[in-house]
Backbone bond lengths (Angstrom), bond angles and torsions (degrees), N, CA, C in turn:
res aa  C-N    CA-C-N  psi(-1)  N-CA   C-N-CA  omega(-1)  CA-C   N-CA-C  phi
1 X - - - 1.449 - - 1.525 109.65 -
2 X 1.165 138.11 129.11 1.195 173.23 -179.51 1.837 96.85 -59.44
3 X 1.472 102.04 119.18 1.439 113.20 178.59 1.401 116.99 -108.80
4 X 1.408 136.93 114.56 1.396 158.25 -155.24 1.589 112.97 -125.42
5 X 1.443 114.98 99.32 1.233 102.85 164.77 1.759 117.59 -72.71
6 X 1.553 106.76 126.54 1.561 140.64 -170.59 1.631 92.55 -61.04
7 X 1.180 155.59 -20.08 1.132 164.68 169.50 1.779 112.70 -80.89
8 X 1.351 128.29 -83.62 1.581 114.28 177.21 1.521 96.15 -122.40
9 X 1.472 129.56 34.81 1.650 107.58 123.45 1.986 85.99 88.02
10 X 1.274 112.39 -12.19 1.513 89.71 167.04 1.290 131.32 -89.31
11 X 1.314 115.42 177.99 1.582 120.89 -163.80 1.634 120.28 -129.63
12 X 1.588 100.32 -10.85 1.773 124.03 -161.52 1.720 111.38 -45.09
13 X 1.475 100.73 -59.90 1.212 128.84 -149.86 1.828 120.30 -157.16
14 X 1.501 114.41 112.58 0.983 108.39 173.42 1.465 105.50 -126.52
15 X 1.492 114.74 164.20 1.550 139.36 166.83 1.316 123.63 -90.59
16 X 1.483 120.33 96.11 1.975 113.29 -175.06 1.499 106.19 -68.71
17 X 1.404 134.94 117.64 1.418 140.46 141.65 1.391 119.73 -54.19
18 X 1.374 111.10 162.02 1.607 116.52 -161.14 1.341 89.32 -65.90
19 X 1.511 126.14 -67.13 1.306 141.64 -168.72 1.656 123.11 -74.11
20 X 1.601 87.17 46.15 1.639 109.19 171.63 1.786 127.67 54.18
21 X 1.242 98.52 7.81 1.769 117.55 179.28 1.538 92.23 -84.89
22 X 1.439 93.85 -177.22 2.014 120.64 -154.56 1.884 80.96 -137.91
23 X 1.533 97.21 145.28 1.446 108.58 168.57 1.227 84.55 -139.38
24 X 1.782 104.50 123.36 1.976 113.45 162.72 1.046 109.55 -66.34
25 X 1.115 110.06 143.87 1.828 114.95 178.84 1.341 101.43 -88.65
26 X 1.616 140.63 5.20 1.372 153.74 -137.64 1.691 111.82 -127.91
27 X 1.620 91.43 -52.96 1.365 105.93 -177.15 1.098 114.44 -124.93
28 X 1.447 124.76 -15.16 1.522 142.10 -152.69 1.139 131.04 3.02
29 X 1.707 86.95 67.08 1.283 104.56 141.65 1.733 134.98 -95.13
30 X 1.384 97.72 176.89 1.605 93.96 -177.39 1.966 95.70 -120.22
31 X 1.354 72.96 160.58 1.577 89.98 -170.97 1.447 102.62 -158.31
32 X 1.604 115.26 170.20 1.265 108.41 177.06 1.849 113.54 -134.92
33 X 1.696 96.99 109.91 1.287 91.13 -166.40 1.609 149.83 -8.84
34 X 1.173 127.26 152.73 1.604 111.62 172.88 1.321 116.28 49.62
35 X 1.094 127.82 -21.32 1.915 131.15 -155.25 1.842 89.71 -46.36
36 X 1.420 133.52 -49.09 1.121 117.64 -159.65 1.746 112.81 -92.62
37 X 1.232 110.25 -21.78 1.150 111.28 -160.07 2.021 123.19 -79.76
38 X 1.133 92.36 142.08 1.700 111.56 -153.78 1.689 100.34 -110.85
39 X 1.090 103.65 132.40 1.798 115.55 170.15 1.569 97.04 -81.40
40 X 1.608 122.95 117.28 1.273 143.19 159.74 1.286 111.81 -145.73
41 X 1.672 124.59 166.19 1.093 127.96 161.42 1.525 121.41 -77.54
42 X 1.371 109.59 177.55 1.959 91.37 170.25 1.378 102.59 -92.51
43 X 1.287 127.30 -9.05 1.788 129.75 -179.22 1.542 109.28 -51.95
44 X 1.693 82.68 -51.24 1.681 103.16 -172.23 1.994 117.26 -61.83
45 X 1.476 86.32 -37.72 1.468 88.11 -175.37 1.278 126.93 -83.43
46 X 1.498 105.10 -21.12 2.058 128.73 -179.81 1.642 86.29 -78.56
47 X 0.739 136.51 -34.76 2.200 140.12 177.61 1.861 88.22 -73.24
48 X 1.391 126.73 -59.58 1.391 93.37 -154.54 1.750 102.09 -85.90
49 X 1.318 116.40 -3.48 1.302 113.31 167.48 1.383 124.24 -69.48
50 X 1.173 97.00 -44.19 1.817 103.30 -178.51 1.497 115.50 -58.94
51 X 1.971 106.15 -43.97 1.562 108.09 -173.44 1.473 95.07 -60.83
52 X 1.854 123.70 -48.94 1.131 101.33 -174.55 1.402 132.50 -69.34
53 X 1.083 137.91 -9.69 1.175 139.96 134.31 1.726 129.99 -19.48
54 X 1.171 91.65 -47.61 1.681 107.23 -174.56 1.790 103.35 -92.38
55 X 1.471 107.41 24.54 1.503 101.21 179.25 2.023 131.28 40.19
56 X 1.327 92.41 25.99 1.554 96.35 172.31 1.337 112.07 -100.69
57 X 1.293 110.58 143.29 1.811 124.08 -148.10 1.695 99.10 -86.79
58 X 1.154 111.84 -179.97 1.536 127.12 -170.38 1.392 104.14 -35.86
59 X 1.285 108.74 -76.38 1.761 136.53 -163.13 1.581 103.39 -39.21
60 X 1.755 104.16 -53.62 1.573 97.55 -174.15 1.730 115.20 -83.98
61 X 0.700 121.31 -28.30 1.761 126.42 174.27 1.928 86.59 -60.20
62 X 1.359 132.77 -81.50 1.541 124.72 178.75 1.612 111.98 -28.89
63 X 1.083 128.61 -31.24 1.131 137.57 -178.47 1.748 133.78 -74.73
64 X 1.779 92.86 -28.18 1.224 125.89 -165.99 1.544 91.02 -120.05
65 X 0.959 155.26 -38.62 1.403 149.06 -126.58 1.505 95.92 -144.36
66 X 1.718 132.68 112.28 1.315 107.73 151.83 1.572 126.63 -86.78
67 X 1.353 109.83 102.81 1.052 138.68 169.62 2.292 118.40 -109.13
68 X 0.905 95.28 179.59 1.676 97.51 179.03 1.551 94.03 -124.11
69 X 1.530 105.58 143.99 1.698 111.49 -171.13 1.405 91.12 -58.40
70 X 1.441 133.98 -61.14 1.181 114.44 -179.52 1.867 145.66 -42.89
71 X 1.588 83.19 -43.19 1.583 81.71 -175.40 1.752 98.55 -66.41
72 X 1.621 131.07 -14.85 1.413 126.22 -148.87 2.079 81.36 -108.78
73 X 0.869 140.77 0.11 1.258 127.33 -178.82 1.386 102.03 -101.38
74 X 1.527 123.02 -44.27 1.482 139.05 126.81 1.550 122.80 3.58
75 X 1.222 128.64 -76.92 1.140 157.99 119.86 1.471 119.40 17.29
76 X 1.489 108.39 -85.80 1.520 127.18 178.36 1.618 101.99 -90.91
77 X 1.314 124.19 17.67 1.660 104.43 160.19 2.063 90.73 -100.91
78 X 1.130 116.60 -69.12 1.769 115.26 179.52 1.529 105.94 -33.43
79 X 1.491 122.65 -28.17 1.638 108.20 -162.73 1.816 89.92 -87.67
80 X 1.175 123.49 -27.74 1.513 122.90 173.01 1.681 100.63 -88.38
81 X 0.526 117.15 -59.17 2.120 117.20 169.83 2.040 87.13 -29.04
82 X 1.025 105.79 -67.14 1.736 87.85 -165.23 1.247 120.46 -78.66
83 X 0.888 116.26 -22.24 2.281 150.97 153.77 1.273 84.18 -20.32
84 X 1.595 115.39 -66.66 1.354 114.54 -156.03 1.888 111.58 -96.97
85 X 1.260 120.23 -3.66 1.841 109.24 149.48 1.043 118.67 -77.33
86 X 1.365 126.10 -44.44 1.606 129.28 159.27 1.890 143.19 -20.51
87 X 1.462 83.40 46.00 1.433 102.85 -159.30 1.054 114.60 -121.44
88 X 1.906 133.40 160.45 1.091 118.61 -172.41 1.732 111.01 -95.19
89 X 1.344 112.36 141.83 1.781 98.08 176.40 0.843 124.63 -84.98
90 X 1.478 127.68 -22.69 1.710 110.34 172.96 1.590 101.71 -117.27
91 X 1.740 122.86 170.52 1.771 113.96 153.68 1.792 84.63 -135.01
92 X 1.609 83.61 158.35 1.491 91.07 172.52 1.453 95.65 -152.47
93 X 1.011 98.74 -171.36 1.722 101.91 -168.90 1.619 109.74 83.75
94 X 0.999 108.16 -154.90 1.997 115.23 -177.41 1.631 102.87 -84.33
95 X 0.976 112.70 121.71 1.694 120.12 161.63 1.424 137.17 -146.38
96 X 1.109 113.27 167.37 1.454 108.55 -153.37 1.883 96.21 -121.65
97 X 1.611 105.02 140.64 1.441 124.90 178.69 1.306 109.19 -123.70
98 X 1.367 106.71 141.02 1.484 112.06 166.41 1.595 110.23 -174.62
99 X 1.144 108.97 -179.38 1.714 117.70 -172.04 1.633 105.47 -117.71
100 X 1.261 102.23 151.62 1.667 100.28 159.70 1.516 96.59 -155.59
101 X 1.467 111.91 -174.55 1.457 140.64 -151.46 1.551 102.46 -129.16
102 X 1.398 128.36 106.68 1.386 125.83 156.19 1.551 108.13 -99.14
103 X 1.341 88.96 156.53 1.681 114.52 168.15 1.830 104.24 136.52
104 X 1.132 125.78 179.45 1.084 158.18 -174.60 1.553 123.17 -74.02
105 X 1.444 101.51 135.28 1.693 89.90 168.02 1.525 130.71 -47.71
106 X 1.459 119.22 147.34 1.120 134.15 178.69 2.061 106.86 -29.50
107 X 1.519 77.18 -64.77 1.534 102.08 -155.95 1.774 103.53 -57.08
108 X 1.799 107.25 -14.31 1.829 106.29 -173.96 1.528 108.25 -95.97
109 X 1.367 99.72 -19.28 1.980 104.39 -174.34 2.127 92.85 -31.27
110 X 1.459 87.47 164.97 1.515 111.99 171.62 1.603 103.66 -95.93
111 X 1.397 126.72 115.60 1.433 139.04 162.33 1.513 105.32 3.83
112 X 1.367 116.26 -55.78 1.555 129.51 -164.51 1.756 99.21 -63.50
113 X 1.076 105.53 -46.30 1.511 128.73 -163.13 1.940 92.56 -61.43
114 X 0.981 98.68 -62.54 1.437 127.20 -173.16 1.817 98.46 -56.79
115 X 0.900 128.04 -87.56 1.290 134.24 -174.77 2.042 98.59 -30.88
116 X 1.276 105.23 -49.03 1.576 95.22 -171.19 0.972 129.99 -103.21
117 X 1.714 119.63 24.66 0.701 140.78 166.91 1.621 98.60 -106.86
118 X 0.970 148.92 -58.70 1.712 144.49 139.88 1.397 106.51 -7.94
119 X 0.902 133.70 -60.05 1.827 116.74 171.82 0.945 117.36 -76.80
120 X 1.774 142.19 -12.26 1.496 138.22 172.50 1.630 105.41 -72.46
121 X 1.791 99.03 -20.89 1.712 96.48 -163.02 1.524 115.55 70.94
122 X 1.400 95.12 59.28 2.191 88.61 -171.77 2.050 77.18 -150.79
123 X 1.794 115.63 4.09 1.719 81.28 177.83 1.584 119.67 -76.80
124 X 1.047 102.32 -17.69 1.939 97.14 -167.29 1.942 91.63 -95.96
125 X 0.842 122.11 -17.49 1.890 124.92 -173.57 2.058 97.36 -59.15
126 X 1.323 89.15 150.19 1.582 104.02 -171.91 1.715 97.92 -131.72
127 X 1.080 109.29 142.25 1.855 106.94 170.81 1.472 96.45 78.82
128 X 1.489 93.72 -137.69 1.305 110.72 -175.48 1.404 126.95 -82.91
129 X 1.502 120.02 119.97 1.846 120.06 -160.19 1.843 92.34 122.32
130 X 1.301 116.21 -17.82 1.386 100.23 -154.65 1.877 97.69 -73.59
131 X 1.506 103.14 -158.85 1.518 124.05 168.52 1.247 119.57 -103.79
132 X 1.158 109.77 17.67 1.821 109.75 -160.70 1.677 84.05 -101.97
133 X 1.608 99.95 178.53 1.483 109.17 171.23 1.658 119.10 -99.96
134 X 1.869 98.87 116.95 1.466 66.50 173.78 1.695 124.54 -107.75
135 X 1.334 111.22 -173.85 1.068 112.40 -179.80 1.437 124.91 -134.44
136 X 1.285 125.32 165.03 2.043 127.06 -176.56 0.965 87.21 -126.18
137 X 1.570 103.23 131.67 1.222 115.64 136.22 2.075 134.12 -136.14
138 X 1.189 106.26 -171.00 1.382 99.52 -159.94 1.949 95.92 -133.41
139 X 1.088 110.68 125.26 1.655 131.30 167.50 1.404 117.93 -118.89
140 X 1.601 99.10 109.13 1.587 121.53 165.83 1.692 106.50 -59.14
141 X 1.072 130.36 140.49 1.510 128.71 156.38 1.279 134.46 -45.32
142 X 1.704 103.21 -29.17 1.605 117.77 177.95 1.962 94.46 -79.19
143 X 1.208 148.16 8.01 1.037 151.94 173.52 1.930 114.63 85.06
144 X 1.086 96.51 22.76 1.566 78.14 154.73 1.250 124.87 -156.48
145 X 1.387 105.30 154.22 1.462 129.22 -157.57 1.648 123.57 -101.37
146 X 1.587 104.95 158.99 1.305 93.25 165.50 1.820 98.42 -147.22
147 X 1.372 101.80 161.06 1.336 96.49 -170.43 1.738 90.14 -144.66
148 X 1.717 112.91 -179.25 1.145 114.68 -160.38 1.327 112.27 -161.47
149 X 1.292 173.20 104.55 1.566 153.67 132.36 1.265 111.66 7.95
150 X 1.672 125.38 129.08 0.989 122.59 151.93 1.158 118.30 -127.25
151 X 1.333 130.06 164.48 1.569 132.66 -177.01 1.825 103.46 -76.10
152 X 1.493 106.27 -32.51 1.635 91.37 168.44 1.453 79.86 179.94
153 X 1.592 117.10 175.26 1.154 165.63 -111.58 1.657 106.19 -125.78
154 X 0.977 111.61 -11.79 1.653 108.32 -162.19 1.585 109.46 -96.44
155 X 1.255 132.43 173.33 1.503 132.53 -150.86 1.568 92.69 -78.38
156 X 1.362 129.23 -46.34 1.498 111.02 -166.22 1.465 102.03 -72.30
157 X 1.063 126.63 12.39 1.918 120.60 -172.62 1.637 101.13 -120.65
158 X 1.097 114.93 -19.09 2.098 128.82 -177.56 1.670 104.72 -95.17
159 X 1.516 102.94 -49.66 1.765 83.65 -140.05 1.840 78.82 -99.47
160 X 1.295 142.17 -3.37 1.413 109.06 170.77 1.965 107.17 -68.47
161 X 1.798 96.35 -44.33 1.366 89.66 -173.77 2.116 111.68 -66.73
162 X 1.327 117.75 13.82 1.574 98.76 175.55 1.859 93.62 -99.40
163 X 1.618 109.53 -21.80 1.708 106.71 -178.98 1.867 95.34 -58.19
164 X 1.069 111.34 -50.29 1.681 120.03 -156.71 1.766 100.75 -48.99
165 X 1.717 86.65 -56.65 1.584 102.22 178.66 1.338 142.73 -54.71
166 X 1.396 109.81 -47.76 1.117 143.51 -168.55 1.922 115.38 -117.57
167 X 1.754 93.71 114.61 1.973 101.56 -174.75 1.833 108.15 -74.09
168 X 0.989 96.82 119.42 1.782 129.07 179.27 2.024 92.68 -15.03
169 X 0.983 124.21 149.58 1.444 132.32 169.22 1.559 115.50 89.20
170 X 1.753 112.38 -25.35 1.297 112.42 -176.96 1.254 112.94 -71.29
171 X 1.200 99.73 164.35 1.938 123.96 -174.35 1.935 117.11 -60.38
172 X 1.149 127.91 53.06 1.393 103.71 -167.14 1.639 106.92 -70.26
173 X 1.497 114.69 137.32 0.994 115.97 170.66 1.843 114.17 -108.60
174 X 1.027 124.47 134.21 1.088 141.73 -159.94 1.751 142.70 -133.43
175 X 1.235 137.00 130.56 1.630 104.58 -169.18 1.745 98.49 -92.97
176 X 1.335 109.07 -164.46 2.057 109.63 -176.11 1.378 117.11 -60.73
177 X 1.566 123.80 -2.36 1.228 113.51 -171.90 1.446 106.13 -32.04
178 X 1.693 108.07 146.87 1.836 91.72 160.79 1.328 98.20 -90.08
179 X 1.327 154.91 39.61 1.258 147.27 162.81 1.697 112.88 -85.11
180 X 1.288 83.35 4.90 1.876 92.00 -176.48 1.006 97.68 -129.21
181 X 1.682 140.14 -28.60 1.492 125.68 -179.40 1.662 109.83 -40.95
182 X 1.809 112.87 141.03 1.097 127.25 -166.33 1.718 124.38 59.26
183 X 1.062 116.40 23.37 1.783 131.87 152.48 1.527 87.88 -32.69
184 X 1.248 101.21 -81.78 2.110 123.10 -139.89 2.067 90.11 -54.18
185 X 1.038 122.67 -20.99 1.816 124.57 -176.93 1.554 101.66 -73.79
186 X 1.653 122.79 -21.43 1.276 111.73 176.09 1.362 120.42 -116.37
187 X 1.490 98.11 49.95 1.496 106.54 165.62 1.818 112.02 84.13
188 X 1.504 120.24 17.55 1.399 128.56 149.89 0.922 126.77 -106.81
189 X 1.695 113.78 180.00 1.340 114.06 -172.40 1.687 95.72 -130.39
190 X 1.205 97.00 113.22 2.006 108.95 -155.15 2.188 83.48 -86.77
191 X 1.337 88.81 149.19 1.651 101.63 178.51 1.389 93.68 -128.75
192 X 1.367 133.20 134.44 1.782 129.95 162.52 1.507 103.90 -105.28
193 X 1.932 94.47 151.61 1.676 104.77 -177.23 1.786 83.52 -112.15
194 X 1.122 151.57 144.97 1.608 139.69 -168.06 2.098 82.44 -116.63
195 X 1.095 120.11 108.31 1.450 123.68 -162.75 1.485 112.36 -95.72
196 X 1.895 94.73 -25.29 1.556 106.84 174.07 1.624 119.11 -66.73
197 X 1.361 105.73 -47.58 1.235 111.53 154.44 1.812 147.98 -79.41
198 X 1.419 94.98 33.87 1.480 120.07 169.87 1.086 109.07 57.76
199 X 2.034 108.31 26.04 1.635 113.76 168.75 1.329 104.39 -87.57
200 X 1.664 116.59 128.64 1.764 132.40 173.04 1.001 116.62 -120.26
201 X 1.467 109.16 4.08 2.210 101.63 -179.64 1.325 75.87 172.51
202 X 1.614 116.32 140.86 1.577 139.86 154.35 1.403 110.27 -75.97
203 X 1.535 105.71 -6.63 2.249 120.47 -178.12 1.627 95.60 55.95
204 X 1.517 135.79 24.56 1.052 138.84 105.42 1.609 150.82 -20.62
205 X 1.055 92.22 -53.49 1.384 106.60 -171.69 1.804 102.54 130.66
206 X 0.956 149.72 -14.46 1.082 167.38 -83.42 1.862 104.62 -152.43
207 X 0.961 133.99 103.64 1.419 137.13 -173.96 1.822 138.46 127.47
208 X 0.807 96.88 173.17 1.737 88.45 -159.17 1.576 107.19 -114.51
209 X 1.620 106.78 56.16 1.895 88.27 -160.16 1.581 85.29 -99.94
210 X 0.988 121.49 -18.40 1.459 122.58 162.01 1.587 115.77 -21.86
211 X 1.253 93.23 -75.24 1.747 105.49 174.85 1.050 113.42 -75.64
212 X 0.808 125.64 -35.57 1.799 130.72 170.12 1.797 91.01 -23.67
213 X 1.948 93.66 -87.58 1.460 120.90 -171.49 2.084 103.19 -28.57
214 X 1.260 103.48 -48.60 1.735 112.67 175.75 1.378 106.93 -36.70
215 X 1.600 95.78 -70.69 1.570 94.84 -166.02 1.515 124.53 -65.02
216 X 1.491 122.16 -19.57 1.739 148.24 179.39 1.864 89.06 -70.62
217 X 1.652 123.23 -54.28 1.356 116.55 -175.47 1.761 109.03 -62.18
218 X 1.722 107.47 -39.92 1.380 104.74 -156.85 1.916 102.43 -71.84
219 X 1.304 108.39 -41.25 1.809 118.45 167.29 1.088 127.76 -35.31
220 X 1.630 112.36 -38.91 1.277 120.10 -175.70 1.320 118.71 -91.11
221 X 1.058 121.11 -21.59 1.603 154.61 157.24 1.612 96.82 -47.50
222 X 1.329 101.51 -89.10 1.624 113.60 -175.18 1.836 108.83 -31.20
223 X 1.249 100.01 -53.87 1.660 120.41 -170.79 1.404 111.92 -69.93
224 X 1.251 104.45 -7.00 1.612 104.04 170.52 1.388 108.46 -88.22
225 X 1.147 110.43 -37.71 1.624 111.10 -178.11 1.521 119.49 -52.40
226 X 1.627 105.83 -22.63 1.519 105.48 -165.65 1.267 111.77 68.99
227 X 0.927 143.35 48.62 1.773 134.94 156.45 1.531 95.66 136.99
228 X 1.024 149.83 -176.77 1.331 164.14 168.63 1.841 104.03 179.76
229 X 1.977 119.66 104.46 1.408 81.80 166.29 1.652 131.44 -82.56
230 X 1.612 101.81 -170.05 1.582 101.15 -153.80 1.622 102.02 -74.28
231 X 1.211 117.87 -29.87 1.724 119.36 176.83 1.741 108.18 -61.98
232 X 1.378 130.73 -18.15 1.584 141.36 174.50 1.512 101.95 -86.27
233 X 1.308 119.66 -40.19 1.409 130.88 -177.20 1.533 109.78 -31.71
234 X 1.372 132.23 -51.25 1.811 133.06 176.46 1.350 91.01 -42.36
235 X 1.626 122.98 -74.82 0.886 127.71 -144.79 1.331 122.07 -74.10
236 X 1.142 115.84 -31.96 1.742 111.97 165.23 1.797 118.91 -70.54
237 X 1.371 119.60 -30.07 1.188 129.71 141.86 1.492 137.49 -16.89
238 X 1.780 94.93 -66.54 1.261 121.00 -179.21 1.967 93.22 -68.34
239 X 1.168 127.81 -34.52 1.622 125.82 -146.45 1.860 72.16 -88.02
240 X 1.023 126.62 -81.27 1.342 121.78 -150.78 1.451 116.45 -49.68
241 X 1.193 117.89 -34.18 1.699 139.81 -173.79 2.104 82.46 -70.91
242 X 0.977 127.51 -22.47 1.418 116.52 -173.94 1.494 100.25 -101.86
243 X 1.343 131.81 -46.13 1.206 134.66 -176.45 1.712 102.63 -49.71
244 X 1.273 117.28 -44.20 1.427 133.41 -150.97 1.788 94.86 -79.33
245 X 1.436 100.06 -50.28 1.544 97.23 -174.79 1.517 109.59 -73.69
246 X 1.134 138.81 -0.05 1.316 165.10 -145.86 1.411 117.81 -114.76
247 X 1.171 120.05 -37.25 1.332 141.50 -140.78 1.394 92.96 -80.51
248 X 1.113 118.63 -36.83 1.881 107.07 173.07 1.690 129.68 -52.12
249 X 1.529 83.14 -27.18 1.825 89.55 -173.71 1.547 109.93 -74.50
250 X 1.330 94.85 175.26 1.387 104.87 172.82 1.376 119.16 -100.79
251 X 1.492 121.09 140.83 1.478 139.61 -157.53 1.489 86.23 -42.78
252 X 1.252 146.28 -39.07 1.192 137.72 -137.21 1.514 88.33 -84.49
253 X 1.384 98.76 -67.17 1.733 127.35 -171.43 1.484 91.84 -34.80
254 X 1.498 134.46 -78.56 1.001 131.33 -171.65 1.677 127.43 -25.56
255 X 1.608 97.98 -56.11 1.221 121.70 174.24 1.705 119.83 -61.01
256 X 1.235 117.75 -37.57 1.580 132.07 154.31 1.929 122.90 -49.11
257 X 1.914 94.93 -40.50 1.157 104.76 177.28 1.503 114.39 -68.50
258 X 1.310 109.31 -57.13 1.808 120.17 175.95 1.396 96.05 -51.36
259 X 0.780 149.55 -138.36 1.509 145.77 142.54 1.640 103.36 101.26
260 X 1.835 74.57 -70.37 1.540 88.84 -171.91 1.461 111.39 -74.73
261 X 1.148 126.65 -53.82 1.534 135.56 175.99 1.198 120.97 -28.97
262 X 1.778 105.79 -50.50 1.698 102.25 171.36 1.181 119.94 -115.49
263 X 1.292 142.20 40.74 1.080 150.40 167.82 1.921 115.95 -60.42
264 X 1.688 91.71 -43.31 1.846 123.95 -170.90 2.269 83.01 -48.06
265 X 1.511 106.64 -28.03 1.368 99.30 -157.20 1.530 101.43 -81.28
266 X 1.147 135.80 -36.20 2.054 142.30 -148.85 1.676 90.76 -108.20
267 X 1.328 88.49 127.67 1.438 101.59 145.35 2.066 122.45 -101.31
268 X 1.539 90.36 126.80 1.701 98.26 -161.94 1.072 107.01 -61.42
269 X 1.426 115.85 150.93 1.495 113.36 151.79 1.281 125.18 -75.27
């Protein structure tokens, strides 16, 4: 069986550690052999790719697919595990930043949820202050995005990840958060949407409805699921932020793309 470092996908050369791990000679990293890899056919796996593709939930893919709930829960965590490296590393050109808030209505939280959030003083708070999770993300103009979890909202948690993201000179466009005051000092050229004052475009070029529209697609997404917990949260994140940048191809293409990504994981029958 064929050895793949799970990190950049090579095969050349590895390093045995005392304590039974792999060091790439490529990327050097360590890893620990086989750990992911699953005995399936490719029949089996081009079927659970496609249903997942077509957004039908556990029950009906088990239904449609002989697979075992396990090996198929198996399955759809690596095809979102790679969902979410599948990203672009730099944007340049004009782009748009902003934050939003996932989670659930007030009124659905779990008691537990509810109670401790009542002593932080964040249950009746909306936006920013709340209990929800929020998140950044970043929209290229050519349409695709990347987004991320953050622990919160404030400039040392935003503007290192827009340096990481985003090549020095490009356009960030942005609304007043102060989580962005002083962008334009590290080598951008900062644009404001003023949102309090029911400013949405200067009809410039100028505004973030781009991402806006992202985060309105990624909510409704989330909200279909009925609950998602918060430790799954990367990963359904990571799947939609790929679907979205994706969305041009054809069902096939898509299905060719996944395909390839986790393949490095099954050993064939």
């Amino acid at each position: 069986m064929k050895t793949v470092c799970p990190n950049c996908n090579s095969s050349k050369k590895f390093y045995k550690i005392c304590d039974g791990r792999l060091k790439c000679s490529k990327c050097k990293k360590y890893f620990t052999p086989n750990k992911n890899l699953t005995k399936i056919s490719r029949k089996i796996l081009r079927q659970v790719i496609s249903e997942f593709l077509l957004e039908h939930s556990t029950n009906i893919i088990l239904d449609r697919v002989d697979i075992s709930k396990y090996k198929l829960l198996k399955v759809l965590t690596l095809l979102r595990t790679e969902m979410t490296k599948d990203v672009p590393d730099i944007f340049s050109g004009t782009v748009e930043v902003d934050e939003t808030y996932l989670g659930g209505q007030w009124k659905n939280k779990r008691l537990s949820i509810k109670k401790k959030a009542e002593k932080q003083g964040k249950a009746s708070k909306k936006g920013r202050g709340t209990s929800k999770q929020p998140a950044f993300g970043i929209l290229c103009r050519n349409g695709t995005v990347w987004a991320e979890l953050v622990s919160s909202v404030e400039k040392e948690d935003l503007q290192p990840r827009i340096e990481k993201r985003v090549k020095k000179g490009s356009t960030v466009c942005s609304d007043t958060w102060r989580g962005y005051t002083g962008i334009a000092q590290k080598g951008y050229v900062h644009r404001l949407v003023n949102h309090s004052q029911n400013e949405y475009s200067d009809l410039k070029g100028n505004h973030i409805n781009g991402l806006e529209g992202f985060w309105g697609y990624l909510k409704r997404k989330l909200s279909a699921k009925g609950g998602i917990r918060r430790k799954k949260l990367p990963l359904y994140l990571g799947e939609y932020v790929w679907r979205y940048n994706h969305r041009k191809l054809s069902f096939k293409e898509r299905e060719n793309l996944l395909f390839k990504l986790i393949t490095k994981y099954f050993w064939f029958e």
